[in-house]
DSSP file (Angstrom, degrees, kcal/mol; ACC not computed):
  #  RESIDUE AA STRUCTURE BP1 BP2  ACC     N-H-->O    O-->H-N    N-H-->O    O-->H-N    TCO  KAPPA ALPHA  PHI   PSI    X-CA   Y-CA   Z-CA
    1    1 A X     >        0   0    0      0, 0.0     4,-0.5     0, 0.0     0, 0.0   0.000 360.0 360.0 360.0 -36.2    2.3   14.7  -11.7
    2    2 A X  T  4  +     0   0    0      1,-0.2     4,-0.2     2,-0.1     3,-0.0   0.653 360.0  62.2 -78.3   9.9    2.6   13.7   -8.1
    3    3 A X  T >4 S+     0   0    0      1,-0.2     3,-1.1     2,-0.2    -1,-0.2   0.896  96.6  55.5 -91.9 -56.3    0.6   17.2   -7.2
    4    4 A X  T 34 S+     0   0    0      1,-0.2    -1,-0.2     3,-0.0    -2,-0.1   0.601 107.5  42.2 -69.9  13.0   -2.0   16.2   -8.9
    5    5 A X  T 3< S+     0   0    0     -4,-0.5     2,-0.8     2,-0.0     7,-0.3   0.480  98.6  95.8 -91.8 -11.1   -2.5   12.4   -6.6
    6    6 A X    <   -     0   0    0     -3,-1.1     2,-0.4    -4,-0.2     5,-0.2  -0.749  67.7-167.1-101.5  98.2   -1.7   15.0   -3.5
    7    7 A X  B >   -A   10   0A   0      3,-4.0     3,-4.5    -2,-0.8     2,-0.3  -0.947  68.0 -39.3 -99.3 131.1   -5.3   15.9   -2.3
    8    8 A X  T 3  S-     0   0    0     -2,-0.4    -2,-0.1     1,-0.2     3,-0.0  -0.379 126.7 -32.1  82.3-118.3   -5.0   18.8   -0.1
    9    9 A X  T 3  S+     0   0    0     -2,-0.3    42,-2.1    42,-0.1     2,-0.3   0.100 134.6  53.5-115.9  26.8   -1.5   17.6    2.0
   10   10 A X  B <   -A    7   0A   0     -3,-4.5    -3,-4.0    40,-0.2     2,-0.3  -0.909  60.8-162.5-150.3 161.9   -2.6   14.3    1.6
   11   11 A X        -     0   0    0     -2,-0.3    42,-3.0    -5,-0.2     2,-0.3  -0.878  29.4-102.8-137.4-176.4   -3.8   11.0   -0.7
   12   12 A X  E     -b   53   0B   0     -7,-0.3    48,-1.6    -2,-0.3     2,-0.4  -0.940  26.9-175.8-100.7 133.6   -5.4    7.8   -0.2
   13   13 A X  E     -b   54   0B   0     40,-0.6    42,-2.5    -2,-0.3    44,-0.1  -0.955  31.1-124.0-123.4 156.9   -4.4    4.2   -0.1
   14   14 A X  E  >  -b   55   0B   0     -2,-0.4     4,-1.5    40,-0.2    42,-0.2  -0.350  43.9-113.2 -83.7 158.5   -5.8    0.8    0.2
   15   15 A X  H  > S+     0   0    0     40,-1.1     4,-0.7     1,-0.2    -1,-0.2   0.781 116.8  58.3 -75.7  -2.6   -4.0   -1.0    3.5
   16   16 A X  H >> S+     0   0    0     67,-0.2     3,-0.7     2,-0.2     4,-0.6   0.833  98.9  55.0 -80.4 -40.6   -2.2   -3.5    1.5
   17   17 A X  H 34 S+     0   0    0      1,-0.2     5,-0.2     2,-0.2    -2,-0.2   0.857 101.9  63.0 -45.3 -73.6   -0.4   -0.6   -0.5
   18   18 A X  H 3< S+     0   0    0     -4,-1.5     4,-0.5     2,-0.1     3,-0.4   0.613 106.5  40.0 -42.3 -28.0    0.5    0.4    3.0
   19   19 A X  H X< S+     0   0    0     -3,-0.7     2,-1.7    -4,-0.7     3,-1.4   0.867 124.1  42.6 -63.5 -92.0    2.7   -3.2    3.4
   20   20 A X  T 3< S+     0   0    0     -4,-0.6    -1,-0.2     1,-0.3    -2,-0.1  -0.261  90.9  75.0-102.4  65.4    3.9   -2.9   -0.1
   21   21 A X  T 3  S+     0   0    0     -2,-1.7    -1,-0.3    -3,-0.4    -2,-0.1   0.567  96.0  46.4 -65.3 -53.2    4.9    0.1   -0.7
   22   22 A X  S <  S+     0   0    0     -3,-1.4    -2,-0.1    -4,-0.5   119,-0.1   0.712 122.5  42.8 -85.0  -8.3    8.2    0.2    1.4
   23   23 A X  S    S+     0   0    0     -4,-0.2    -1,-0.2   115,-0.1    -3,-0.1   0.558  85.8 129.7 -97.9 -20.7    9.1   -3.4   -0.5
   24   24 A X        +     0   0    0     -5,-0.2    -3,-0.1     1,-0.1    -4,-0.0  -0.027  31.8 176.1 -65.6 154.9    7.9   -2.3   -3.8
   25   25 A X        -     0   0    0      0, 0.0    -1,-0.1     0, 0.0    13,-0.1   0.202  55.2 -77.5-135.8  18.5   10.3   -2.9   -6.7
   26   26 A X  S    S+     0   0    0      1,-0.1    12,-0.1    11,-0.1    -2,-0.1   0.555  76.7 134.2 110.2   3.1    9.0   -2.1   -9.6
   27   27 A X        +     0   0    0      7,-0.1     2,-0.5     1,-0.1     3,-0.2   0.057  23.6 145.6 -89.5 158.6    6.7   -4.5  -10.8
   28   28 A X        -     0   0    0      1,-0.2     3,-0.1     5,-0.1    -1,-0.1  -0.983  54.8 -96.9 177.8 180.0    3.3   -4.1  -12.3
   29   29 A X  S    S-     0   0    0     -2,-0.5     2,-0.3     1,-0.4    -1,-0.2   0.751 103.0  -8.8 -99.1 -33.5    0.4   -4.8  -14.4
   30   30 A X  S >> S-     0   0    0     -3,-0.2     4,-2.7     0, 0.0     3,-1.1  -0.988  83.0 -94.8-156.2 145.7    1.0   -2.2  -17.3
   31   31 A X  H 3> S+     0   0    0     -2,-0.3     4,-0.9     1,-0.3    -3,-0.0   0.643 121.2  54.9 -11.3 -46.0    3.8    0.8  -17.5
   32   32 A X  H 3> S+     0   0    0      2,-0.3     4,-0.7    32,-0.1    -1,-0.3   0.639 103.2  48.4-108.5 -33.5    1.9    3.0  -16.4
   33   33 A X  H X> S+     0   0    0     -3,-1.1     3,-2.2     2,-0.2     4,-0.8   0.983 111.7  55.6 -66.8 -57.0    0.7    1.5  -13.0
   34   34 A X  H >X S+     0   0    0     -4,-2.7     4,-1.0     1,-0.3     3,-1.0   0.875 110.8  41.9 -49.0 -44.5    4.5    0.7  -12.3
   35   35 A X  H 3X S+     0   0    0     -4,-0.9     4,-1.4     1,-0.2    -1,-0.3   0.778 113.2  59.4 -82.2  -3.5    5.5    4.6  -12.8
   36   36 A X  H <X S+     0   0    0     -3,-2.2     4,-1.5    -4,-0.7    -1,-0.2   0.801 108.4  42.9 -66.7 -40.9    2.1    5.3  -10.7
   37   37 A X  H << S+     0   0    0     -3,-1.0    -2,-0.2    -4,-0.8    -1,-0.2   0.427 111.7  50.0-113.2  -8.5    3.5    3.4   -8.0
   38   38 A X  H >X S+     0   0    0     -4,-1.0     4,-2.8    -5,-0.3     3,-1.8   0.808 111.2  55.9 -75.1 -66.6    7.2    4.9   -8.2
   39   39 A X  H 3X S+     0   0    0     -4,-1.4     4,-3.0    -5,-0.3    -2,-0.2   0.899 115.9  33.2 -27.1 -62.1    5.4    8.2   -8.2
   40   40 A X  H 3X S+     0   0    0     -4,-1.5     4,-1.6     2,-0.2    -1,-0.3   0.798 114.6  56.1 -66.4 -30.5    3.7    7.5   -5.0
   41   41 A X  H <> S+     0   0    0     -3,-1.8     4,-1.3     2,-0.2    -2,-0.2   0.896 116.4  38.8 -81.6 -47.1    6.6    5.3   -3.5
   42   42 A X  H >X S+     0   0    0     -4,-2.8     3,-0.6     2,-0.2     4,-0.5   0.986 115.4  56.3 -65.9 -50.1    9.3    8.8   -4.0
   43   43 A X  H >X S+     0   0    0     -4,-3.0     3,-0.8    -5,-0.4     4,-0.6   0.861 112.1  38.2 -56.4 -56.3    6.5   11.1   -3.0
   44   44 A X  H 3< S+     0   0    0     -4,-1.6    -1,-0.3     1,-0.2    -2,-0.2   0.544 119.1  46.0 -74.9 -19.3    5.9    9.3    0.5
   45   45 A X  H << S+     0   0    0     -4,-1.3    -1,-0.2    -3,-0.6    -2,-0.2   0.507 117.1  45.9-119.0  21.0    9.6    8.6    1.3
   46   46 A X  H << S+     0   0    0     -3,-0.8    -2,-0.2    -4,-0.5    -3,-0.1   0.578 122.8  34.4-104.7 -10.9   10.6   12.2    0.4
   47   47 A X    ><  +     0   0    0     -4,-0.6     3,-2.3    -5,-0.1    57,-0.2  -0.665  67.0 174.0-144.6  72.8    8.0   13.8    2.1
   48   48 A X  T 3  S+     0   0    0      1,-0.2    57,-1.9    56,-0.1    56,-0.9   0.779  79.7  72.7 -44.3 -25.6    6.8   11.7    5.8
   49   49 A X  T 3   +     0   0    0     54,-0.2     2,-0.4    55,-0.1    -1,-0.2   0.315  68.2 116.4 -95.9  20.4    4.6   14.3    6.5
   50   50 A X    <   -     0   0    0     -3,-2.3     2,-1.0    -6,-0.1    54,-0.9  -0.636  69.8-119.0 -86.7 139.9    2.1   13.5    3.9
   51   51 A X  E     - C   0 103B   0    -42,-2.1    52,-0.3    -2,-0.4   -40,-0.2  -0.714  22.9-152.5 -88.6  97.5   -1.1   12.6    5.2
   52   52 A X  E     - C   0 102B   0     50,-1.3    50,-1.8    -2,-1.0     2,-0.9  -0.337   2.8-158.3 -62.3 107.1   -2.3    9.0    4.4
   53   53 A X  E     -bC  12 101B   0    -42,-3.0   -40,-0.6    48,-0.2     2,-0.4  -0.803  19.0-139.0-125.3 122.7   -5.8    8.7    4.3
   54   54 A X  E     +b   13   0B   0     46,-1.9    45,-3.1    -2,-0.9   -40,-0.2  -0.290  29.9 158.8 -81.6 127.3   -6.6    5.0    4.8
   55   55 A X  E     -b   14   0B   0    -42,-2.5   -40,-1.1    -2,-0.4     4,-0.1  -0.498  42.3-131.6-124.6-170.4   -9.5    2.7    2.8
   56   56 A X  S    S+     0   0    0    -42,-0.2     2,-0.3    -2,-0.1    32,-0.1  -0.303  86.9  52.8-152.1  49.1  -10.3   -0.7    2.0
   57   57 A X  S    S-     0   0    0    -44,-0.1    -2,-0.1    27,-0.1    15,-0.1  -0.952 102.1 -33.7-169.2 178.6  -11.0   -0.2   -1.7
   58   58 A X        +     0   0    0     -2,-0.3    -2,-0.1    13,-0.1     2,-0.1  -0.124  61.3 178.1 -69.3 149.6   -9.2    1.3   -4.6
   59   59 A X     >  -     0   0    0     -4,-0.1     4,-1.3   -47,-0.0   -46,-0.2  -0.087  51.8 -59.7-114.6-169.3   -7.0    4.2   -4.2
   60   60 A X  T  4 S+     0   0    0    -48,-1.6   -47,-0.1     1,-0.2    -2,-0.1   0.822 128.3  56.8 -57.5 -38.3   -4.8    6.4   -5.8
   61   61 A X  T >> S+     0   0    0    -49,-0.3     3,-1.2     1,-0.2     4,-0.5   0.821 111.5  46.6 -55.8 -55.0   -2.5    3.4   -6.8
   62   62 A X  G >4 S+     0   0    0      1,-0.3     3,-1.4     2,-0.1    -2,-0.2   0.777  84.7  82.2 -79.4  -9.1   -5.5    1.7   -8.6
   63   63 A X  G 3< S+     0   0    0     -4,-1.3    -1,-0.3     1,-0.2    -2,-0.1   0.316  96.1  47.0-100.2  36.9   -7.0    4.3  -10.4
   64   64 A X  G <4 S+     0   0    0     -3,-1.2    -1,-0.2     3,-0.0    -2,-0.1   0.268  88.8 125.5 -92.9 -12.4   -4.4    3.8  -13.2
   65   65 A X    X<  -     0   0    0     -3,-1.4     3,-1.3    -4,-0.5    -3,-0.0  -0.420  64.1-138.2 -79.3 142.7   -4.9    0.0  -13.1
   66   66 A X  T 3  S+     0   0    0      1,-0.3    -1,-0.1    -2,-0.1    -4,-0.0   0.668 106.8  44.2 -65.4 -20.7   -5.7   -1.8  -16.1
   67   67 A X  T 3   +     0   0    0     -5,-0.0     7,-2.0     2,-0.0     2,-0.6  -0.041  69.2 124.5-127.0  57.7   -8.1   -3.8  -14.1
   68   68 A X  B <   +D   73   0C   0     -3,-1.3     2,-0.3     5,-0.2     5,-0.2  -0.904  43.9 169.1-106.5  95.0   -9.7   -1.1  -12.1
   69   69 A X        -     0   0    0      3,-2.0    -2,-0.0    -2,-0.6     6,-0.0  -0.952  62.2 -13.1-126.3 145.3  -13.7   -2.1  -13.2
   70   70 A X  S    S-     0   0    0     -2,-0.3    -1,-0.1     1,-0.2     3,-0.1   0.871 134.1 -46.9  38.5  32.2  -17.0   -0.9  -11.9
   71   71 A X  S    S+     0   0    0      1,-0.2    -1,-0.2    -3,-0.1     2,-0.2   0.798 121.8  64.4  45.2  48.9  -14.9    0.7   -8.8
   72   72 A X  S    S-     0   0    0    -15,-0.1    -3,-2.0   -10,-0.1    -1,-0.2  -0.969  95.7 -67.3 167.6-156.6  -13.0   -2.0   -8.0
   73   73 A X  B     +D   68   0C   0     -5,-0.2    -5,-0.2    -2,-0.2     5,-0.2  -0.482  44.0 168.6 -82.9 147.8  -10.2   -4.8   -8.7
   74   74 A X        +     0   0    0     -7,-2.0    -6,-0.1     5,-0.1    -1,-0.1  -0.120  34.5 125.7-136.6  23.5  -11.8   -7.3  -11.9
   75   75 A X  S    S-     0   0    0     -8,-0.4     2,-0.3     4,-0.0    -7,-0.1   0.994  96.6  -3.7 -46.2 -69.5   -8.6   -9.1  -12.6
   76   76 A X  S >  S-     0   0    0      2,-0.0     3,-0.8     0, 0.0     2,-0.2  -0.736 105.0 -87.2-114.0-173.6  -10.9  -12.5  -12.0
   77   77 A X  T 3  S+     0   0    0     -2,-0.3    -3,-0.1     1,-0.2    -4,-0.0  -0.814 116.0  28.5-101.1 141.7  -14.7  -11.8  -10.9
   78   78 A X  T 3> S+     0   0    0     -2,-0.2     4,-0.7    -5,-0.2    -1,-0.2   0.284  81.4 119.6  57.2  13.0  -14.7  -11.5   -6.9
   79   79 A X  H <>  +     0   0    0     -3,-0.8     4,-1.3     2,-0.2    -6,-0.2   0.510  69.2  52.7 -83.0  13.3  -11.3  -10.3   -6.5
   80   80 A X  H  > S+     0   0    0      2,-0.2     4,-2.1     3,-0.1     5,-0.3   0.880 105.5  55.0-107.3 -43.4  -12.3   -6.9   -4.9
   81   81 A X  H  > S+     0   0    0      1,-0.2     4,-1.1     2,-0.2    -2,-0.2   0.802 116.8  38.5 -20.9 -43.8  -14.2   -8.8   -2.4
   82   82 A X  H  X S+     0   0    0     -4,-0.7     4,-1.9     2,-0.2    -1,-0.2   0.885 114.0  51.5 -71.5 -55.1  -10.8  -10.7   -1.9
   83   83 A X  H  X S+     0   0    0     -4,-1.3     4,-1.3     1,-0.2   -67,-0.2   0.732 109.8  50.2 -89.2  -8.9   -8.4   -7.7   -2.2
   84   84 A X  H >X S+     0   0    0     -4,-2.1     4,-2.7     2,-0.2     3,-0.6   0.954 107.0  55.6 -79.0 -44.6  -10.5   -5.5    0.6
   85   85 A X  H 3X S+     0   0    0     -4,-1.1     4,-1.9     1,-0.3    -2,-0.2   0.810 107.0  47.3 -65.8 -20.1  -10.4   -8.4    2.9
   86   86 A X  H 3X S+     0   0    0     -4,-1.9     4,-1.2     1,-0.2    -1,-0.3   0.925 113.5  50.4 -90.8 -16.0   -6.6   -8.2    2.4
   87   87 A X  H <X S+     0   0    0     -4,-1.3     4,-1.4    -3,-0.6    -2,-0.2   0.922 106.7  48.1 -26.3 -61.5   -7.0   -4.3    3.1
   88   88 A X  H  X S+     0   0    0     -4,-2.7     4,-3.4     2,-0.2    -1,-0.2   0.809 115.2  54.4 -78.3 -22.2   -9.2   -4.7    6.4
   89   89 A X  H >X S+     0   0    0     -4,-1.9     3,-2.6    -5,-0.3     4,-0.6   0.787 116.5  40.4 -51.3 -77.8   -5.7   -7.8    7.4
   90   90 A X  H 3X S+     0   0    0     -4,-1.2     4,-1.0     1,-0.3     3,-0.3   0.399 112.8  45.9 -47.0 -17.6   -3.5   -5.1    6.8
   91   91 A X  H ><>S+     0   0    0     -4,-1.4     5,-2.5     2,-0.2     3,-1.1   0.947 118.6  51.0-101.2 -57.1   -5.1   -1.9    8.4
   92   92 A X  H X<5S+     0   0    0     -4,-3.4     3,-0.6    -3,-2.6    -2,-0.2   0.585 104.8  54.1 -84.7   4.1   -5.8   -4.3   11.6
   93   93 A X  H 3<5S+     0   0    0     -4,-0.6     2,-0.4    -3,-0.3    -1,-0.3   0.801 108.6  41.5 -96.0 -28.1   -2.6   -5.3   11.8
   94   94 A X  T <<5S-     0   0    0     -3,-1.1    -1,-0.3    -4,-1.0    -2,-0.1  -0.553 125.6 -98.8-113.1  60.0   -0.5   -1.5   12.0
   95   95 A X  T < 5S+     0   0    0     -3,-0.6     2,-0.2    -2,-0.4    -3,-0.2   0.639  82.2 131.7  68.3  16.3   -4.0   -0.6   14.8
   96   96 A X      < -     0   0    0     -5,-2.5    -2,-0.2    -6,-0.1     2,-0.2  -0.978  45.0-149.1-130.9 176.2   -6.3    1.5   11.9
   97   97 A X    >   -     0   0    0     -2,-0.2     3,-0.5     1,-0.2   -43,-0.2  -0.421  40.7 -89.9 -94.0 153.1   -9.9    1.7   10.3
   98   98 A X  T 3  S+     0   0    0      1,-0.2     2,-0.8    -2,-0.2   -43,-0.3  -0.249 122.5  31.1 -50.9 148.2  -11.1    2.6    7.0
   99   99 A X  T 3  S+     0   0    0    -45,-3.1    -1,-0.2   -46,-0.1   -44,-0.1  -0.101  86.7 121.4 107.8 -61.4  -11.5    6.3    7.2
  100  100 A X    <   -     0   0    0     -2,-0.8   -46,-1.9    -3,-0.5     2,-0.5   0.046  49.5-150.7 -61.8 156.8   -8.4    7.1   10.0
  101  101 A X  E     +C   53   0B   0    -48,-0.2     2,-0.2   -89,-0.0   -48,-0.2  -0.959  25.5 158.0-137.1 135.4   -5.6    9.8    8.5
  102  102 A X  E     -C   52   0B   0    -50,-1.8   -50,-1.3    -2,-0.5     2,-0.3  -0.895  40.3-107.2-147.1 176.1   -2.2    9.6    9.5
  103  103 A X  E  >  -C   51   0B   0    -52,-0.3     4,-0.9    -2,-0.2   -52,-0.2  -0.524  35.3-113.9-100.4 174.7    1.2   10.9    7.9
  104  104 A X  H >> S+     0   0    0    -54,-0.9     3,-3.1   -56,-0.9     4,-1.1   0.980 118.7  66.7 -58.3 -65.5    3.5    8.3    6.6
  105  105 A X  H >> S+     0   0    0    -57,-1.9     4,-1.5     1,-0.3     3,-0.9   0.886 108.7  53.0 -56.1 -38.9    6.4    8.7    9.0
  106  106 A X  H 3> S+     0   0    0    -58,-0.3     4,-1.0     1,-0.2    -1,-0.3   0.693 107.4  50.6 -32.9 -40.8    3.0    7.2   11.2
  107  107 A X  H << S+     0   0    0     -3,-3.1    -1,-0.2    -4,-0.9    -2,-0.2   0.417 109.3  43.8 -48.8 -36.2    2.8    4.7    9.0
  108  108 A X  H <X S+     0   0    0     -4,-1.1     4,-1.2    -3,-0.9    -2,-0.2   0.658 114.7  54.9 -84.0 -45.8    6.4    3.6    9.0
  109  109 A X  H >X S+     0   0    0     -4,-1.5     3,-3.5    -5,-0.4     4,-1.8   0.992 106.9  42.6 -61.5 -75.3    6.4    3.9   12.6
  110  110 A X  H 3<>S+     0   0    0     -4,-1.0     5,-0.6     1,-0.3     4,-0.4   0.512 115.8  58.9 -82.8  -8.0    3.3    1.6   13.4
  111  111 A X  H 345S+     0   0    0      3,-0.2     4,-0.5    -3,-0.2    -1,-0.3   0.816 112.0  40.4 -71.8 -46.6    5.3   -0.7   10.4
  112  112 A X  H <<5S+     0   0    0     -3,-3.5    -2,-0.2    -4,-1.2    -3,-0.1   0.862 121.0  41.4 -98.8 -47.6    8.2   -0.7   12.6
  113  113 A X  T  <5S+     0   0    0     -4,-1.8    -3,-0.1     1,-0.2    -2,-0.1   0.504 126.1  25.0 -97.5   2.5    6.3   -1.2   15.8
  114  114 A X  T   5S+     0   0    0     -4,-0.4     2,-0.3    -5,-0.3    -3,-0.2   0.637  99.7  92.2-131.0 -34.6    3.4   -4.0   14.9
  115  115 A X      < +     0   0    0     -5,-0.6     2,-0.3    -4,-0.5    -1,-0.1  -0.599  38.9 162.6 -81.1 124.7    5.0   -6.0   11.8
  116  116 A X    >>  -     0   0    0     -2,-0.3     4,-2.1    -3,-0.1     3,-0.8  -0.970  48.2-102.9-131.2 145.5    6.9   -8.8   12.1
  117  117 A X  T 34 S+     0   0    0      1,-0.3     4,-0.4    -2,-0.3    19,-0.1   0.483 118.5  49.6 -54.7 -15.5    7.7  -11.4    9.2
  118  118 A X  T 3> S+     0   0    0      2,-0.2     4,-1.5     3,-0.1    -1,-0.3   0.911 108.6  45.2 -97.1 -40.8    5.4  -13.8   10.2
  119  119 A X  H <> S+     0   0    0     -3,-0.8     4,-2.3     2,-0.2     5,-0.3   0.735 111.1  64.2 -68.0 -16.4    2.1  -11.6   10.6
  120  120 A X  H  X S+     0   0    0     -4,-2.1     4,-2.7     2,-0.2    -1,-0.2   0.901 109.6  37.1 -63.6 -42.2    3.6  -10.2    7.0
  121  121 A X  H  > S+     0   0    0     -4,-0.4     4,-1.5     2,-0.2    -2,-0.2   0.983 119.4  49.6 -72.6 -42.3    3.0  -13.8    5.7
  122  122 A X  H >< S+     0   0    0     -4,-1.5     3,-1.1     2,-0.2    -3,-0.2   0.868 121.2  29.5 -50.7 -81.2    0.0  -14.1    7.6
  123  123 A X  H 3< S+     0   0    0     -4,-2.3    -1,-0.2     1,-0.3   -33,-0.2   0.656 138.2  28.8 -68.5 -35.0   -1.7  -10.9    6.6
  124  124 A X  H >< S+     0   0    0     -4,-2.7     3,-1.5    -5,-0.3    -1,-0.3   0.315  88.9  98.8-101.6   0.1    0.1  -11.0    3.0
  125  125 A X  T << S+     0   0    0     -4,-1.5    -3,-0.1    -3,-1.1    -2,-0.1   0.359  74.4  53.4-113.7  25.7    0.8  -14.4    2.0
  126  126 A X  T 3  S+     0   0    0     -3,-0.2     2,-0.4    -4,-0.1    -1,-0.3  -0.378  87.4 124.5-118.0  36.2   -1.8  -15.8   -0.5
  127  127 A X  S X> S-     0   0    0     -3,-1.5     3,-1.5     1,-0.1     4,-0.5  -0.853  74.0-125.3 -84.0 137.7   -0.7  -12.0   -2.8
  128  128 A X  T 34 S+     0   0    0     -2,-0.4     4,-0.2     1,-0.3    -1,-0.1   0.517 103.6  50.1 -56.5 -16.1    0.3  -13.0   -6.0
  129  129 A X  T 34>S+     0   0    0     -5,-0.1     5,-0.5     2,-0.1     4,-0.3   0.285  81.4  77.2-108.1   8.6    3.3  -11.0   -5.1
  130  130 A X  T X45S+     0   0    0     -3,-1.5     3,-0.9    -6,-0.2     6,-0.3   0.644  79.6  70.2-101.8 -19.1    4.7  -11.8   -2.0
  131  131 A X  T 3<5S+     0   0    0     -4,-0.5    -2,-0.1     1,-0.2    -1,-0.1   0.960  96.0  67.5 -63.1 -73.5    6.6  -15.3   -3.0
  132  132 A X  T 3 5S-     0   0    0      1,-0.2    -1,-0.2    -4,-0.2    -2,-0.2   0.321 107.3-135.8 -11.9 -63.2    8.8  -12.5   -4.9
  133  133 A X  T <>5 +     0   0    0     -3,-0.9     4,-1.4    -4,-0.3    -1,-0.2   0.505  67.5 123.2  93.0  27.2    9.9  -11.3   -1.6
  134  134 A X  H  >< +     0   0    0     -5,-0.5     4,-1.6     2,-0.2     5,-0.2   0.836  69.8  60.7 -68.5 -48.6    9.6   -7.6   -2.0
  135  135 A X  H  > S+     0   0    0      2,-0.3     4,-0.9     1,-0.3    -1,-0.2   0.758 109.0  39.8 -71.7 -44.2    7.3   -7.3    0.8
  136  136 A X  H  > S+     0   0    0      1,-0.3     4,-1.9    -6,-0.3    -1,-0.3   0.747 112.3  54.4 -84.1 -25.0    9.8   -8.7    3.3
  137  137 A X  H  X S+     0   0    0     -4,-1.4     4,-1.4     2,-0.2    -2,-0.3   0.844 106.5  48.8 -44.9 -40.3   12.5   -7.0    2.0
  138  138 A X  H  X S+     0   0    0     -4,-1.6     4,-2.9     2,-0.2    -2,-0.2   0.825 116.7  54.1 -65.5 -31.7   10.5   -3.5    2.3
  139  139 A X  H  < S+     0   0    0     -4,-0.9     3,-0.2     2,-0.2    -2,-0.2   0.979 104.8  46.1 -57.5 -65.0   10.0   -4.9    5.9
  140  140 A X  H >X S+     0   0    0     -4,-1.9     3,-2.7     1,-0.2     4,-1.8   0.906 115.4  46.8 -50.3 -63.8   13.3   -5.5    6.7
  141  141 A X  H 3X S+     0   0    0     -4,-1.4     4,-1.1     1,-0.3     3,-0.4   0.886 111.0  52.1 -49.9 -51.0   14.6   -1.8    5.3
  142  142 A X  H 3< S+     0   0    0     -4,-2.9    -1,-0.3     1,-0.2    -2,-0.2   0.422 111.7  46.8 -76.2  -5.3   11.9    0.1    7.0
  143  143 A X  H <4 S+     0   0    0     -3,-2.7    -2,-0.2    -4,-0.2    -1,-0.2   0.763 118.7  38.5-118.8   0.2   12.8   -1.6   10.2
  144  144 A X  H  < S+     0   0    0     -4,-1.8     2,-0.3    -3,-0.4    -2,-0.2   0.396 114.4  56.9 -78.2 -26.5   16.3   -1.1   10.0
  145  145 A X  S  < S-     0   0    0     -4,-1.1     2,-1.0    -5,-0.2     0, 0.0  -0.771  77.2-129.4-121.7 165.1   16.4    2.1    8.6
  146  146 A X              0   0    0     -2,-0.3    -4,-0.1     1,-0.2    -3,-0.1  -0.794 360.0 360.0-110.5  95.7   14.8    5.5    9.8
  147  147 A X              0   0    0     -2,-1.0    -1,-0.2    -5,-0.2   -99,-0.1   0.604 360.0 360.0-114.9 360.0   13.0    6.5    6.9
């Protein structure tokens, strides 16, 4: 299955996946997004050299989600309006644009070398998921570890 999310040597993701990805902990809207996002999470920290190609709308991660409507998030009405703007924090906070490709281990890197726990709350901290504390935990592992 993760060969077919793998366009080319590479997939897409929204910039908030890039924050919680290295925190994520299983968590999820339906089954099937949670093993979507293991899938993606093993794929990317077994293989750094996959090439991330970065957006500020739904991705690969969303297009299993239950509330994936009209090509884009419809949990309440305006939330893709909401959930790009948390896109465009996160992609200005690790230095990219909508558009830009990089590999992971790039990704991790520019994680290591621009994120700090407070620009995490900043850029992350009205998500419905970040009181949890996955996100700074993912933070914390990725900057401690060379993964």
């Amino acid at each position: 299955m993760a060969d077919a999310l793998i366009i080319g040597n590479g997939l897409t993701l929204r910039g908030h996946h890039l924050l919680c990805l290295p925190g994520y902990e299983g968590f999820g809207y339906t089954d099937e997004h949670v093993a979507r996002m293991w899938l993606v999470r093993e794929h990317l920290w077994a293989h750094n050299e996959t090439v991330v190609a970065v957006q500020d709308s739904p991705d690969v991660v969303c297009q299993i989600c239950p509330h994936l409507s009209n090509g884009g998030c419809a949990i309440e009405p305006g939330d893709e309006v909401w959930v790009s703007r948390r896109d465009r924090r996160a992609l200005s906070l690790l230095g990219l644009k909508a558009g830009q490709q990089l590999t992971w281990g790039e990704v991790l890197d520019r994680i290591r070398g621009r994120v700090d726990e407070q620009k995490l709350a900043r850029a992350c901290g009205q998500c419905r998921w970040f009181p949890k504390g996955h996100c700074l935990r993912g933070l914390q592992e990725v900057k401690s570890q060379n993964v």
